[in-house]
FIDRENBA-136257 format. One line per field, with one value per residue: residue number from 1; z, x, y of N, C-alpha, C in turn. Coordinates in steps of 0.1 Angstrom, whole numbers, plus 5000, padded with zeros to 4 digits. Example, Ala and Ser with C-alpha at 12.3 -4.5 7.8 and 13.67 -1.06 7.14 Angstrom:
2
k	[1,2] .
n.pz	[5078,5071] .
n.px	[5132,5128] .
n.py	[4943,4978] .
ca.pz	[5078,5071] .
ca.px	[5123,5137] .
ca.py	[4955,4989] .
c.pz	[5078,5079] .
c.px	[5132,5129] .
c.py	[4967,5000] .
END
This chain:
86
k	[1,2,3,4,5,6,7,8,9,10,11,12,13,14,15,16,17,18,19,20,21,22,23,24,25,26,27,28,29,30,31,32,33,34,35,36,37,38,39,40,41,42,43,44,45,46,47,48,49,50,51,52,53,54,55,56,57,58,59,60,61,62,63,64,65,66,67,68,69,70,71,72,73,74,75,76,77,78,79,80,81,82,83,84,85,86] .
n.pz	[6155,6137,6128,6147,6158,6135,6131,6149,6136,6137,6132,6123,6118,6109,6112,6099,6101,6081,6086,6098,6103,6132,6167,6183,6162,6156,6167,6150,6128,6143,6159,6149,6125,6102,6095,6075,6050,6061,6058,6037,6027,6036,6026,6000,6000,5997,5971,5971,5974,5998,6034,6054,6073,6101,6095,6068,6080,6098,6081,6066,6094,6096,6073,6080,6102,6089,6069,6042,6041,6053,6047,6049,6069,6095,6081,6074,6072,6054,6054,6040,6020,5999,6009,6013,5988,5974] .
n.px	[5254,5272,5261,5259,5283,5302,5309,5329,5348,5349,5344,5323,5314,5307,5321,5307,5314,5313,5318,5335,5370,5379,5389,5364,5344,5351,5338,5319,5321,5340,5324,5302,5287,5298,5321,5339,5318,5304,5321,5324,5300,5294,5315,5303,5288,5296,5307,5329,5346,5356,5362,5359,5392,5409,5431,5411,5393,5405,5421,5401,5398,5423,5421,5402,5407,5428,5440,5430,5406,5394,5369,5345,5321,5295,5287,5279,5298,5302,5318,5325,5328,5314,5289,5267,5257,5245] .
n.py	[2731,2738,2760,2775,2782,2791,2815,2822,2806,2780,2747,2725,2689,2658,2625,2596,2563,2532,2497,2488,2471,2463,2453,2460,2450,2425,2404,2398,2383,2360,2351,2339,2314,2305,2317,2328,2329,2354,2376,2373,2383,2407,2423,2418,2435,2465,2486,2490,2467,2456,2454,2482,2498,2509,2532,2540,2560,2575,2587,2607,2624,2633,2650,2663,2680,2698,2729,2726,2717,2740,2749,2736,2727,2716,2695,2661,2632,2604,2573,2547,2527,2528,2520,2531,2540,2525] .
ca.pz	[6160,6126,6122,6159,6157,6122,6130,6158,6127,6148,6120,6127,6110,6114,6103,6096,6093,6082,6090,6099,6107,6148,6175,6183,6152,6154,6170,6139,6123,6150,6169,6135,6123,6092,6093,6058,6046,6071,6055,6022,6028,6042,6018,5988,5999,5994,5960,5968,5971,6006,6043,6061,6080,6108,6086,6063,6092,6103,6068,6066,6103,6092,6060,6083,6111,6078,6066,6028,6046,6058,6041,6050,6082,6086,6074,6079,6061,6052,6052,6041,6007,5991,6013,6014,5975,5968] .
ca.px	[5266,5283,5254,5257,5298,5305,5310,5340,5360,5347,5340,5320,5317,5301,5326,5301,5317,5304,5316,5353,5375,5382,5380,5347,5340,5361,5329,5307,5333,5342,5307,5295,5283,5306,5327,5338,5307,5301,5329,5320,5282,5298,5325,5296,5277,5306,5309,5345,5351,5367,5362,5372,5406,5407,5437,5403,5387,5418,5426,5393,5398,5430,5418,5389,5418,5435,5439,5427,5393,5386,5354,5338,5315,5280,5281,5280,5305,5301,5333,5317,5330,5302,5274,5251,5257,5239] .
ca.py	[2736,2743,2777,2787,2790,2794,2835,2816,2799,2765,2738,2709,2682,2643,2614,2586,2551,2518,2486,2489,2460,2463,2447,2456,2446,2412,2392,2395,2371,2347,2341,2334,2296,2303,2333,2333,2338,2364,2379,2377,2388,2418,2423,2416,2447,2473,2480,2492,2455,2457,2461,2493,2496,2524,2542,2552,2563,2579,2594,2619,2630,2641,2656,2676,2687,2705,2738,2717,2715,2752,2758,2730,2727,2716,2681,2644,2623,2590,2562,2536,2522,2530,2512,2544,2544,2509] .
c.pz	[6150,6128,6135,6163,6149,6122,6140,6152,6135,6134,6128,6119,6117,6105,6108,6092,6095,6091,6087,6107,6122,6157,6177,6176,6151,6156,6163,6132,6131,6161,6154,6130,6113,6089,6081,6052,6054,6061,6040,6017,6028,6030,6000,5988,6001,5986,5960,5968,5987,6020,6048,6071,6083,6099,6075,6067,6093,6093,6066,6076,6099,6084,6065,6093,6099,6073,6046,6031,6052,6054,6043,6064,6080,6083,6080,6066,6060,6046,6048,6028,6000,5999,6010,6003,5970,5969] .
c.px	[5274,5276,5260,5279,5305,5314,5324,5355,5361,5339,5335,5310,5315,5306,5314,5309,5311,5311,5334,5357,5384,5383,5367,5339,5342,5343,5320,5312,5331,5329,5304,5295,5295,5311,5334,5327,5303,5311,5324,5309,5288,5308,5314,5287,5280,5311,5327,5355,5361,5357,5366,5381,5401,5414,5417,5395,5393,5419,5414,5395,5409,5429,5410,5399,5430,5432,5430,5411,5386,5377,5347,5329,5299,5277,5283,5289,5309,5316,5329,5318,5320,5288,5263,5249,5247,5224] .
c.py	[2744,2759,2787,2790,2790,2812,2832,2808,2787,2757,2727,2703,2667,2631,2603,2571,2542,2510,2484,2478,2462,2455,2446,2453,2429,2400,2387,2385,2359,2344,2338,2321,2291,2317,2337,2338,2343,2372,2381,2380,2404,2425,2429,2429,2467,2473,2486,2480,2449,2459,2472,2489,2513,2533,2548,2562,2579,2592,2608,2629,2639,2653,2671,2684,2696,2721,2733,2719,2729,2759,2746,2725,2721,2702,2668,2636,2607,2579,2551,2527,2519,2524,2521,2542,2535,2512] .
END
């Protein structure tokens, strides 16, 4: 889509997020035998030390809806506090 409307000034662009703290997220926790360590499995395999929160979600979309971001089209962007990195 970025090649076939690139010549349209139409950007696009694929936010990628990991393992963000939601609701829909909430049940990996609380079905869980021991949801601490659920938590800290998860936690231990982000070397940014953290789960995500929608704000960082939130924070690229903005970043890509910006005049900051008008040369960029084309790609996949990963939110993921490093998981891909590991």
């Amino acid at each position: 889509m970025a090649v076939d409307y690139g010549h349209e000034n139409i950007r696009v662009n694929a936010i990628c997020p990991g393992f963000v703290e939601t609701e829909l997220t909430e049940p990996v926790f609380t079905q869980a035998p021991d949801p601490q360590a659920v938590r800290r499995e998860r936690i231990a395999v982000h070397p940014i030390g953290r789960l995500g929160q929608p704000d960082d979600v939130a924070g690229l979309a903005v970043f890509l809806a910006s005049d900051e971001s008008a040369w960029i089209t084309g790609t996949a962007l990963p939110v993921d506090g490093g998981y891909l990195a590991v």
